[in-house]
Chimera marker file (.cmm) of the C-alpha trace (Angstrom):
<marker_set name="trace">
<marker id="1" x="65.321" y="-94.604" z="143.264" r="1" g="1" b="0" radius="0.5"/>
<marker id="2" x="65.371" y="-93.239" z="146.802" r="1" g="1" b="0" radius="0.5"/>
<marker id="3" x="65.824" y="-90.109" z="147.893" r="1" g="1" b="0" radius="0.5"/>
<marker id="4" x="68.845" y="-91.634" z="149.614" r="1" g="1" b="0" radius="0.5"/>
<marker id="5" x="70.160" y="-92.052" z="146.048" r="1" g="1" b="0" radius="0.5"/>
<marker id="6" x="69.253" y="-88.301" z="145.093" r="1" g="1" b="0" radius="0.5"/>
<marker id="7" x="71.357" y="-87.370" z="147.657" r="1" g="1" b="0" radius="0.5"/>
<marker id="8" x="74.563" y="-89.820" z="147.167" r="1" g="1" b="0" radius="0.5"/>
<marker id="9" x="74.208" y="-89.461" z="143.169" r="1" g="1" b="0" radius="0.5"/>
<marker id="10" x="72.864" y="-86.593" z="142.522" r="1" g="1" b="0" radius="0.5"/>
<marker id="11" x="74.062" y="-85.889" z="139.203" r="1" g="1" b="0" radius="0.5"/>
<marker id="12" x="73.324" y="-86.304" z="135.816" r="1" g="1" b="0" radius="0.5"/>
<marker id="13" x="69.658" y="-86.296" z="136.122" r="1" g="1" b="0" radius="0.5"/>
<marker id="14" x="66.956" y="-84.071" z="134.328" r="1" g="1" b="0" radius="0.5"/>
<marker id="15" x="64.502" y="-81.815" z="136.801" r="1" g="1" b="0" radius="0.5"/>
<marker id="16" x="61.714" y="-84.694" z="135.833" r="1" g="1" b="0" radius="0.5"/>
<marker id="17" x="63.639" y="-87.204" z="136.725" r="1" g="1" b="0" radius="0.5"/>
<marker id="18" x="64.507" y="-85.568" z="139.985" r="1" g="1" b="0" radius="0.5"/>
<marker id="19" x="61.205" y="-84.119" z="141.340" r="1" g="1" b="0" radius="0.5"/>
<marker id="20" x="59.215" y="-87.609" z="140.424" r="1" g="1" b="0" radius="0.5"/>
<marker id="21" x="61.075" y="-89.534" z="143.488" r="1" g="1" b="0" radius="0.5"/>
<marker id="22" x="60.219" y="-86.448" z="145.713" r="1" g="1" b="0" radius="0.5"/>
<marker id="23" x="57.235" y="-86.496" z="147.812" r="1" g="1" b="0" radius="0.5"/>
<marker id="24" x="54.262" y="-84.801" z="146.026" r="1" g="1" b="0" radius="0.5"/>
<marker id="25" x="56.037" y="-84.758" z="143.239" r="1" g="1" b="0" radius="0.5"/>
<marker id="26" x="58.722" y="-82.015" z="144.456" r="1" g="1" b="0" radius="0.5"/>
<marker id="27" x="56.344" y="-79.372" z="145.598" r="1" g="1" b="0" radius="0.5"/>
<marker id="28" x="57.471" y="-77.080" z="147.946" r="1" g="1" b="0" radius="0.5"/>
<marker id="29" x="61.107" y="-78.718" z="147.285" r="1" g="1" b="0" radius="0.5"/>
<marker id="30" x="64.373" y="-76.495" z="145.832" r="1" g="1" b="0" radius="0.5"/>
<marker id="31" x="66.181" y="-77.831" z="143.261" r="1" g="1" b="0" radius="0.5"/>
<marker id="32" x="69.296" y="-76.304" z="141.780" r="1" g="1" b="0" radius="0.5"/>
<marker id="33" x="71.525" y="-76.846" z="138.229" r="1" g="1" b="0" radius="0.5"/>
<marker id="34" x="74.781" y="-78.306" z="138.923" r="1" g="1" b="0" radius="0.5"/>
<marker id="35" x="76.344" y="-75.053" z="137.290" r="1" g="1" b="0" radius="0.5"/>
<marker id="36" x="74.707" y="-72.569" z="139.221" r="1" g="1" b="0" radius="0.5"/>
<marker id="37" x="76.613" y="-73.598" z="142.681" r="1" g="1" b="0" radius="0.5"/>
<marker id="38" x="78.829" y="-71.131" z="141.582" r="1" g="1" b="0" radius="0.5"/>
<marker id="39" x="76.597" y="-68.216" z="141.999" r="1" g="1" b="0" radius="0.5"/>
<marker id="40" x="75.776" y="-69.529" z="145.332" r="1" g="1" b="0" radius="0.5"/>
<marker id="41" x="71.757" y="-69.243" z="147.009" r="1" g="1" b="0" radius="0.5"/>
<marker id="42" x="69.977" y="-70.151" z="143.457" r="1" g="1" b="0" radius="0.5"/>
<marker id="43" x="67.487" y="-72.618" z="143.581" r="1" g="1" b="0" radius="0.5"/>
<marker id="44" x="63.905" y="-73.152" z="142.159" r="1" g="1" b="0" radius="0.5"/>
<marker id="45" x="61.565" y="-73.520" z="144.569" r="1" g="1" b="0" radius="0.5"/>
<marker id="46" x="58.884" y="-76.102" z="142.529" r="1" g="1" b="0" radius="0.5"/>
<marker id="47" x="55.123" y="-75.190" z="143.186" r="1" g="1" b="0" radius="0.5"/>
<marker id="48" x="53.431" y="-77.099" z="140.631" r="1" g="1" b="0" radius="0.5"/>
<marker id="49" x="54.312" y="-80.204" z="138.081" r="1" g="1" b="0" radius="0.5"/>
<marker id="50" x="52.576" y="-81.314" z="135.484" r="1" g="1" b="0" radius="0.5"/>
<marker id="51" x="54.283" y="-85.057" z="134.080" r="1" g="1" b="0" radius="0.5"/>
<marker id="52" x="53.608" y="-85.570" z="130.543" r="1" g="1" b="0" radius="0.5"/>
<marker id="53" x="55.094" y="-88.699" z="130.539" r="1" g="1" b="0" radius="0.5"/>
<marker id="54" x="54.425" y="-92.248" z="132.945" r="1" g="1" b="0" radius="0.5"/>
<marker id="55" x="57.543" y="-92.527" z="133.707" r="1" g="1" b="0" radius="0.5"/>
<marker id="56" x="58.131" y="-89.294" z="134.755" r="1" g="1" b="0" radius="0.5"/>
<marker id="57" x="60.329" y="-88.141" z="132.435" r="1" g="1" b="0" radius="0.5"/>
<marker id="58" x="58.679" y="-85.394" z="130.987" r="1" g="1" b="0" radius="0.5"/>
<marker id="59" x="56.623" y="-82.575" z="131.525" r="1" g="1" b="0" radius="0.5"/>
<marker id="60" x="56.110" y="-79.178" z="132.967" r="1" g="1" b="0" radius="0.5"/>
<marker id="61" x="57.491" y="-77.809" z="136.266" r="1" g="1" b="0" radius="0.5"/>
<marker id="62" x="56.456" y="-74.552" z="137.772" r="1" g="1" b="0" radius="0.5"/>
<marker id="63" x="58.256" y="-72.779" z="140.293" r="1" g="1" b="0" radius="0.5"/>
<marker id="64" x="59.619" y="-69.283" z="141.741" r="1" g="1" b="0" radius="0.5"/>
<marker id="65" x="63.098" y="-68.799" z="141.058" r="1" g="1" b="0" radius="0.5"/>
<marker id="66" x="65.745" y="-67.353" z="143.753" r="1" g="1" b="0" radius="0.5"/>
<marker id="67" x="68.754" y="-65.965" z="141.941" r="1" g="1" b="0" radius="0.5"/>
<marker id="68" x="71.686" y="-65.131" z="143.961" r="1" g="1" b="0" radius="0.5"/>
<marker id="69" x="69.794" y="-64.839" z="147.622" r="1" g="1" b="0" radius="0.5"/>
<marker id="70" x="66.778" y="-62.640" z="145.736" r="1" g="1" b="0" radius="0.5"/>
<marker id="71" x="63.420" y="-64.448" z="144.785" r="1" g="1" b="0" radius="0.5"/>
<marker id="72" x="60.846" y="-63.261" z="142.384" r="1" g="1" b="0" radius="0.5"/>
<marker id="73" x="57.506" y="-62.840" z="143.174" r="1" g="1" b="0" radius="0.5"/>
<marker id="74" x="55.973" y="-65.022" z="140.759" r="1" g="1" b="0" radius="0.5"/>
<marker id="75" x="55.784" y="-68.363" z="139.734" r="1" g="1" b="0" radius="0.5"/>
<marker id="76" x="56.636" y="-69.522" z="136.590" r="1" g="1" b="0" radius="0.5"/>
<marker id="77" x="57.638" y="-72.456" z="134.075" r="1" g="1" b="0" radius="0.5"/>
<marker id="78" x="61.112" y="-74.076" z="134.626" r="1" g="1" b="0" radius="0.5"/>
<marker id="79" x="63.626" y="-73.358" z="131.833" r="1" g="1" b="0" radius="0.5"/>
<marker id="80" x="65.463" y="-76.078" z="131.011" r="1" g="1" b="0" radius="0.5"/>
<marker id="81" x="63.932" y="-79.261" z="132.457" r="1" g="1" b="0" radius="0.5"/>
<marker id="82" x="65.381" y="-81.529" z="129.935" r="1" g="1" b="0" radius="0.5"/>
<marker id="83" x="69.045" y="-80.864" z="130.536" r="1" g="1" b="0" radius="0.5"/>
<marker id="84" x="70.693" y="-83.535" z="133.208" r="1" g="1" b="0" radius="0.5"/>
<marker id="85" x="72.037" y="-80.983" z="135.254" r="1" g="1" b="0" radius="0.5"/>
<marker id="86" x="69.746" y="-80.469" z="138.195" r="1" g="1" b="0" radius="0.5"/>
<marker id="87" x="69.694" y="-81.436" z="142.266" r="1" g="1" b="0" radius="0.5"/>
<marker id="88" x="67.528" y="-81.735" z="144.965" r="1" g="1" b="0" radius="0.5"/>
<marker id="89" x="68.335" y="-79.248" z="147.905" r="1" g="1" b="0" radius="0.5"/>
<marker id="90" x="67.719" y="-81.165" z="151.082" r="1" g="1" b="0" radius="0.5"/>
<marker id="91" x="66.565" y="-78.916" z="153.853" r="1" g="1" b="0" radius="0.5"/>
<marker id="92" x="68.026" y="-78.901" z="157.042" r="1" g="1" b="0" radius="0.5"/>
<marker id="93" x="65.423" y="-81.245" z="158.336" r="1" g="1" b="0" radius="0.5"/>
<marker id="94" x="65.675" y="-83.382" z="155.387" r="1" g="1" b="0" radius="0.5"/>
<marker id="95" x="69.378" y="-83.424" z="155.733" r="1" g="1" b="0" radius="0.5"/>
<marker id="96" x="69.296" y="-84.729" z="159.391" r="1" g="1" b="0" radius="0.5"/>
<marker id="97" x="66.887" y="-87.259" z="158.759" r="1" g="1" b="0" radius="0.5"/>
<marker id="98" x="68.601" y="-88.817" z="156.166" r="1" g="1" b="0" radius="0.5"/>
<marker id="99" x="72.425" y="-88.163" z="157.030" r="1" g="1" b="0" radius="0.5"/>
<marker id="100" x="72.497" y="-91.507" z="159.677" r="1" g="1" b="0" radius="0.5"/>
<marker id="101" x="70.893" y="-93.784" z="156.339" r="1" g="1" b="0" radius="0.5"/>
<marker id="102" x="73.224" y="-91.581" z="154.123" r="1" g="1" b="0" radius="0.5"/>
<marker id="103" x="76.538" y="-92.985" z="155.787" r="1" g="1" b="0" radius="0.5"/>
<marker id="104" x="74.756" y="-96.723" z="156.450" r="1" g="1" b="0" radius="0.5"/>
<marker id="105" x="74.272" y="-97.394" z="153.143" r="1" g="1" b="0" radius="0.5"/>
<marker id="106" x="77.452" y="-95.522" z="151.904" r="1" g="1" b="0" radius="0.5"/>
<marker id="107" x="79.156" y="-98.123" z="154.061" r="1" g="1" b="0" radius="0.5"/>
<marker id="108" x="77.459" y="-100.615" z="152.571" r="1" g="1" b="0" radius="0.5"/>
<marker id="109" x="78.064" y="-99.816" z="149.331" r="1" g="1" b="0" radius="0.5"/>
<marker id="110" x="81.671" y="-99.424" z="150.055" r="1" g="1" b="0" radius="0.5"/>
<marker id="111" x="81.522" y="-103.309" z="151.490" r="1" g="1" b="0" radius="0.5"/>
<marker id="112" x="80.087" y="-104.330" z="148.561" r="1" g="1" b="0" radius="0.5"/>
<marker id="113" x="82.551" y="-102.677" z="146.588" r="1" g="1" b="0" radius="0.5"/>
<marker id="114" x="85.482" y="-104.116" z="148.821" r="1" g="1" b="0" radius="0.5"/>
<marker id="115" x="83.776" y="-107.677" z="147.857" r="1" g="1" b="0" radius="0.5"/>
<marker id="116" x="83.997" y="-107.244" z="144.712" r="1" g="1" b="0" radius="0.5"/>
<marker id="117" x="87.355" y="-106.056" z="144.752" r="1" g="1" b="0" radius="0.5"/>
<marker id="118" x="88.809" y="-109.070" z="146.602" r="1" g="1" b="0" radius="0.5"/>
<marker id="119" x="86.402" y="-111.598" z="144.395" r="1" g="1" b="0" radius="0.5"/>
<marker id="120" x="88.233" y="-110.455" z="141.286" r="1" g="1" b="0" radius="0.5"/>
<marker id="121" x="91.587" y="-110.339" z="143.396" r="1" g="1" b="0" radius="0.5"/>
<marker id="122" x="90.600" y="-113.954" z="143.985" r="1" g="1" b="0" radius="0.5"/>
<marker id="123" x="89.615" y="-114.782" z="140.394" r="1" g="1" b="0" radius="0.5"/>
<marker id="124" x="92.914" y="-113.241" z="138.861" r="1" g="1" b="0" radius="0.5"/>
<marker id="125" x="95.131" y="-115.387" z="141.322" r="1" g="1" b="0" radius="0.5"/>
<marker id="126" x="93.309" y="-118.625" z="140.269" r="1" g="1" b="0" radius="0.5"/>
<marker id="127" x="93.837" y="-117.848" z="136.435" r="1" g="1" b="0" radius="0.5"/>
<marker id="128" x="97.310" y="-117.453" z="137.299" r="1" g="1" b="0" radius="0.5"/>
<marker id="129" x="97.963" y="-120.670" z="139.071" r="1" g="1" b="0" radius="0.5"/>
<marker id="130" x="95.729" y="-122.336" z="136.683" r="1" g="1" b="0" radius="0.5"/>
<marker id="131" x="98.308" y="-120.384" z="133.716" r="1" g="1" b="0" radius="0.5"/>
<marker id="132" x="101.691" y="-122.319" z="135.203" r="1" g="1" b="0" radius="0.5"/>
<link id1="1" id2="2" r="1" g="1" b="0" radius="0.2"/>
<link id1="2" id2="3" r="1" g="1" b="0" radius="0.2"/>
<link id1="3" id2="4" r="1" g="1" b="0" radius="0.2"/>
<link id1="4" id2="5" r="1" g="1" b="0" radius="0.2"/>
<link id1="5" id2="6" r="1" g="1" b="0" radius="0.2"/>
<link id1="6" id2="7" r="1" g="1" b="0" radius="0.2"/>
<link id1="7" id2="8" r="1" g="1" b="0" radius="0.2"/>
<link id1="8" id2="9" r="1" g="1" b="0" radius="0.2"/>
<link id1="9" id2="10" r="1" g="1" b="0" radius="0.2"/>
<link id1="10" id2="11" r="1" g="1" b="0" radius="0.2"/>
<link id1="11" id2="12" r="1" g="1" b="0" radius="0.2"/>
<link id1="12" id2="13" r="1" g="1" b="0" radius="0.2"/>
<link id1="13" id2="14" r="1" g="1" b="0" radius="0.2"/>
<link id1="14" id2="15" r="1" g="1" b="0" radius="0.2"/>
<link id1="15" id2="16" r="1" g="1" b="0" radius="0.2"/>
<link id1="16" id2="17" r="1" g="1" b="0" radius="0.2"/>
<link id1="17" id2="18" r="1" g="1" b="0" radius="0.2"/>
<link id1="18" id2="19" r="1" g="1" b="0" radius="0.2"/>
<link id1="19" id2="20" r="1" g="1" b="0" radius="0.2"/>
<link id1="20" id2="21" r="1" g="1" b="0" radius="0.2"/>
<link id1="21" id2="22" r="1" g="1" b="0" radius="0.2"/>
<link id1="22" id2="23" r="1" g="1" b="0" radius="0.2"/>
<link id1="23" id2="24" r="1" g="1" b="0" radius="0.2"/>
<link id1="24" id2="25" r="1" g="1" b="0" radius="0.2"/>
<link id1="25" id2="26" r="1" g="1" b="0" radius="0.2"/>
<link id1="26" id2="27" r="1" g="1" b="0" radius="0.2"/>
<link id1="27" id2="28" r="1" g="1" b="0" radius="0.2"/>
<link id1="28" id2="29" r="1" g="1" b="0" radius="0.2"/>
<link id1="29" id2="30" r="1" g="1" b="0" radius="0.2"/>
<link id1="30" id2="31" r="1" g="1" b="0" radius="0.2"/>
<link id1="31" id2="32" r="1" g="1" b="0" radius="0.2"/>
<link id1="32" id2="33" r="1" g="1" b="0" radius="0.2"/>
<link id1="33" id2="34" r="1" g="1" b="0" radius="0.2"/>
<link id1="34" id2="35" r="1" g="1" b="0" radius="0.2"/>
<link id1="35" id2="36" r="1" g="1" b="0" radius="0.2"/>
<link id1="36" id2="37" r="1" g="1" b="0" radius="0.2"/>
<link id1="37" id2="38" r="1" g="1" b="0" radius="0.2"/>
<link id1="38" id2="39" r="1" g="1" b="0" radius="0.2"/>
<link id1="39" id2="40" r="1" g="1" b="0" radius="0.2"/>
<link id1="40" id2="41" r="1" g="1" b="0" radius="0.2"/>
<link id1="41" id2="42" r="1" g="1" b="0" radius="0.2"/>
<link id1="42" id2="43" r="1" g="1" b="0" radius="0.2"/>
<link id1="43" id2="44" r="1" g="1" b="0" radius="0.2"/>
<link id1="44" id2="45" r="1" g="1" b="0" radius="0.2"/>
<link id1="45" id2="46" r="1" g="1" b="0" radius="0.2"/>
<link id1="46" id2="47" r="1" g="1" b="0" radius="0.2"/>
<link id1="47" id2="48" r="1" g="1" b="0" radius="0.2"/>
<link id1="48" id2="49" r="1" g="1" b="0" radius="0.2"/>
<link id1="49" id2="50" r="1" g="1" b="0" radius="0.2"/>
<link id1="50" id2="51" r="1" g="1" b="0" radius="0.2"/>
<link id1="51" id2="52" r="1" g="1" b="0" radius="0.2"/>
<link id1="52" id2="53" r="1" g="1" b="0" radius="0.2"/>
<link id1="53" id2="54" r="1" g="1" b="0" radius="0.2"/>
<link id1="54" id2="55" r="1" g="1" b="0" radius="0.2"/>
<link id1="55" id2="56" r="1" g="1" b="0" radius="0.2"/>
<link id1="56" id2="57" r="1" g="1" b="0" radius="0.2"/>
<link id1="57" id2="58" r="1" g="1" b="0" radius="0.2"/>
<link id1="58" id2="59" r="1" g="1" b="0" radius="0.2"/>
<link id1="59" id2="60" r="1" g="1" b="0" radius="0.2"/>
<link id1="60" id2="61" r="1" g="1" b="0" radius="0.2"/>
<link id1="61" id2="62" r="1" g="1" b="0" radius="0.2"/>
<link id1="62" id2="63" r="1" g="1" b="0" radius="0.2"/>
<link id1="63" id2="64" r="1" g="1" b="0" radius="0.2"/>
<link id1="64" id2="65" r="1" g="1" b="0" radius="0.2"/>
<link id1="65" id2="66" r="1" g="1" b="0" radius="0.2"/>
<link id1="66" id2="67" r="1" g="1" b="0" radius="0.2"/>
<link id1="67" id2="68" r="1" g="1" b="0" radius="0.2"/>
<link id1="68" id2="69" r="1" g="1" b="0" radius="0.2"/>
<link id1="69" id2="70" r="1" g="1" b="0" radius="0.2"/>
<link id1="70" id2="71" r="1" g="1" b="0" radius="0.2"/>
<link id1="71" id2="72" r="1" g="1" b="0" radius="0.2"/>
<link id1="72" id2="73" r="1" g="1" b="0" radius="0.2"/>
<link id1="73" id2="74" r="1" g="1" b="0" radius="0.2"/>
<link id1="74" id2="75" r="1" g="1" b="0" radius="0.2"/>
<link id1="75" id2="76" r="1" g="1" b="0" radius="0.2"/>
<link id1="76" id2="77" r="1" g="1" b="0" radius="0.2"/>
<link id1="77" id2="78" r="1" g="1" b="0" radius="0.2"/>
<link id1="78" id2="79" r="1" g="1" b="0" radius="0.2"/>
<link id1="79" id2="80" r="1" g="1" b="0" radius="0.2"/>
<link id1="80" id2="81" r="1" g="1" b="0" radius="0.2"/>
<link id1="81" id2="82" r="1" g="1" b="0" radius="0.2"/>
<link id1="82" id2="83" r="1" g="1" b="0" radius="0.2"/>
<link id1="83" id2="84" r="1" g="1" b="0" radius="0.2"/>
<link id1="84" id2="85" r="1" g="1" b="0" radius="0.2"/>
<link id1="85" id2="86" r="1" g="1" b="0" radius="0.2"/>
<link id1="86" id2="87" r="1" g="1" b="0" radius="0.2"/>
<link id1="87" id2="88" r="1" g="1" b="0" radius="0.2"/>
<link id1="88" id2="89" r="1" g="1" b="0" radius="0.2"/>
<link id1="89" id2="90" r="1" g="1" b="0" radius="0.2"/>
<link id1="90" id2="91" r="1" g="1" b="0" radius="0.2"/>
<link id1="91" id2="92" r="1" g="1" b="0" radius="0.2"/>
<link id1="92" id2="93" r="1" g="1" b="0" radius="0.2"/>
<link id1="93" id2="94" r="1" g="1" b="0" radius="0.2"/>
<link id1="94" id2="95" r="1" g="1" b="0" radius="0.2"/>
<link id1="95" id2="96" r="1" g="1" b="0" radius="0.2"/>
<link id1="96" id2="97" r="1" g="1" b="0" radius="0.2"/>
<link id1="97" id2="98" r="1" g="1" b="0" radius="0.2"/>
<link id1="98" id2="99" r="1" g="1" b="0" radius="0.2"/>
<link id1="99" id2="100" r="1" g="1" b="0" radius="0.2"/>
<link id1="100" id2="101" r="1" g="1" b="0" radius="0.2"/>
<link id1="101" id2="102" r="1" g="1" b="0" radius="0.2"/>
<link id1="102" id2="103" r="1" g="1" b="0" radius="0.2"/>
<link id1="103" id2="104" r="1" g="1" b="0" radius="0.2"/>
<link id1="104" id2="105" r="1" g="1" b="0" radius="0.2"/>
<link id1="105" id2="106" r="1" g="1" b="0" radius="0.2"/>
<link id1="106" id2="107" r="1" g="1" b="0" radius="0.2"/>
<link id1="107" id2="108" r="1" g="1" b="0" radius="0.2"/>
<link id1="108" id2="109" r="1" g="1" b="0" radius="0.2"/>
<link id1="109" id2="110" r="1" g="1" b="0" radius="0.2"/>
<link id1="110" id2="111" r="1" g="1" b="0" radius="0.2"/>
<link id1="111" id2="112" r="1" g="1" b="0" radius="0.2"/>
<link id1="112" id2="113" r="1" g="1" b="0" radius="0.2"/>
<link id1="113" id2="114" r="1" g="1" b="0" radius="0.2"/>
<link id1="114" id2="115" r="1" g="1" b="0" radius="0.2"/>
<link id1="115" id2="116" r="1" g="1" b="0" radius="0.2"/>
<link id1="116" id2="117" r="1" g="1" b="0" radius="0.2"/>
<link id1="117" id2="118" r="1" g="1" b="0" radius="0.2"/>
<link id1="118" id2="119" r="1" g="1" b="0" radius="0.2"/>
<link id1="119" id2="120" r="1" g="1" b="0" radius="0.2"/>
<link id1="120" id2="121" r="1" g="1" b="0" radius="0.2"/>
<link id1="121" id2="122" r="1" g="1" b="0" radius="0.2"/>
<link id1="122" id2="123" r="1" g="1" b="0" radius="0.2"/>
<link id1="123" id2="124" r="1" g="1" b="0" radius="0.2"/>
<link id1="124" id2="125" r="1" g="1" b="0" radius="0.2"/>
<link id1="125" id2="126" r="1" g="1" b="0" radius="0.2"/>
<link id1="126" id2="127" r="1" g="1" b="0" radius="0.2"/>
<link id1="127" id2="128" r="1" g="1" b="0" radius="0.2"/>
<link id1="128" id2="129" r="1" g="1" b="0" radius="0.2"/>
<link id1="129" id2="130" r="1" g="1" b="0" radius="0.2"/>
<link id1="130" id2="131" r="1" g="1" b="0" radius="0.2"/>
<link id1="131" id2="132" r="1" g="1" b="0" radius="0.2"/>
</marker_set>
């Protein structure tokens, strides 16, 4: 997965599975829970991970939490790692770098899409000729 991906499909993933396609493993990175956009400025900003598992799937992840625009002053373990709820925050670097391959390969996955559409257009029409 690219970060590409992370940023066109950025749900249903755990914190794991998001911070192991980062570089260096998500340090210095914010992620965020899908439910907290509500709440608006709350991230975790990871300092440390430790992967239990090879694939990446498990594990510890250590960061200092930001809660509403106000950040504690210590770093701690991440609450909830397992739960398939979290983001990456691009910064605004990040997010200029990648918005130009962003839109080129959303437009290629929307050509793709449009292929497949008119292949099973196609298909259906020749069942139906084939039918009378």
């Amino acid at each position: 997965m690219s970060l590409l991906q992370l940023l066109l499909k950025p749900a249903n993933r755990n914190l794991l599975e998001v911070v192991s396609h980062l570089p260096k493993l998500g340090v210095g990175s914010k992620v965020t829970r899908k439910s907290w956009e509500q709440y608006g400025n709350s991230y975790w900003e990871v300092k440390a991970v430790k992967p239990r598992a090879e694939d990446g799937s498990a594990g510890k992840v250590y960061g200092v939490l930001t809660w509403r625009g106000v950040s504690e002053d210590r770093t701690r373990l991440i609450n909830g790692r397992a739960k398939r709820l979290w983001r990456w925050m691009p910064s605004q670097e990040q997010q200029q770098q990648y918005a130009p391959l962003a839109r080129e390969l959303q437009r290629q996955q929307n050509l793709q899409r449009l292929a497949v559409q008119k292949a099973e257009a196609t298909a259906a029409a020749a069942g139906k000729d084939a039918g009378s």
